[in-house]
Legacy VTK file of the C-alpha trace (Angstrom):
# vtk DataFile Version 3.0
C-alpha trace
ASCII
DATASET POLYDATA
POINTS 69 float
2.824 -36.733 -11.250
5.411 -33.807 -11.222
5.075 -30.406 -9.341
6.373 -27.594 -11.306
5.770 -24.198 -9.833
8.125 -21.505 -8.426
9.410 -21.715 -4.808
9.929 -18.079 -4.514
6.375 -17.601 -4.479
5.606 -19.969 -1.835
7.774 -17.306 0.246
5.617 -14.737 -1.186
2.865 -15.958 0.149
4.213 -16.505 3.497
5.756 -12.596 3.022
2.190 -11.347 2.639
0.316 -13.310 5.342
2.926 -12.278 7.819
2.348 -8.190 6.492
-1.781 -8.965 6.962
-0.917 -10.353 10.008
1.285 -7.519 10.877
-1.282 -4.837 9.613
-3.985 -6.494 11.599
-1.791 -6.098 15.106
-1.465 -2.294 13.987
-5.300 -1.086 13.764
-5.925 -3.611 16.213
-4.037 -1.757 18.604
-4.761 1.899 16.901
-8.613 0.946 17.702
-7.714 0.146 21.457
-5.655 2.820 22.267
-8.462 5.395 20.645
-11.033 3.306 22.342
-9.477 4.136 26.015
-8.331 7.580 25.713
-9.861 8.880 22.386
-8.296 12.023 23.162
-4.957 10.430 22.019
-6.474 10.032 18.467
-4.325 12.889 17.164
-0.934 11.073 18.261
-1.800 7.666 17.735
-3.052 8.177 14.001
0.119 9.186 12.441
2.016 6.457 14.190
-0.665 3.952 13.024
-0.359 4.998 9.445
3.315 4.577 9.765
2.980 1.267 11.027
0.569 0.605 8.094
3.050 1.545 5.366
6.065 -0.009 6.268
4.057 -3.232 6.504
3.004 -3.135 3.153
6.498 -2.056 2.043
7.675 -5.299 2.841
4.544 -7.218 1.169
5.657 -4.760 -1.959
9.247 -5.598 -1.232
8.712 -9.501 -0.523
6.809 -9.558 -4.678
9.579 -7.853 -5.968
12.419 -10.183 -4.798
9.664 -13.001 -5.792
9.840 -12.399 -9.078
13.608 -10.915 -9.269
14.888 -14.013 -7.832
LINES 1 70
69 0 1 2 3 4 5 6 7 8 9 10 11 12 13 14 15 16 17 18 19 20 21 22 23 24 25 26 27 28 29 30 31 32 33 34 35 36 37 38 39 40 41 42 43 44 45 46 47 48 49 50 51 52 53 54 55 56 57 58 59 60 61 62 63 64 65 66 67 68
């Protein structure tokens, strides 16, 4: 029996669930921080959304390098 495959997408996949992970702590803390002074919406969305994208710039960064290197 012989395993062929590519190890850079083994780190892919650990890229990603660390980014879902990471997105997950974002809302998750967006949603609390709205839910105790929703008055604080205004200044906590942008910041959230930030969060949000440069997560998923290193998911998008973490496939690129998976199939570079």
């Amino acid at each position: 029996m012989e395993i062929s495959g590519n190890l850079n997408l083994v780190g892919y996949g650990l890229a990603s669930i660390g980014s879902a992970i990471g997105v997950g702590l974002i809302f998750a803390a967006y949603i609390n921080g709205v839910a105790r002074q929703p008055e604080a919406q205004r200044i906590l969305q942008p910041i959230a959304l930030l969060g949000f994208a440069l997560a998923e710039a290193l998911a998008i960064l973490g496939l690129v390098f998976a199939f570079v290197l």
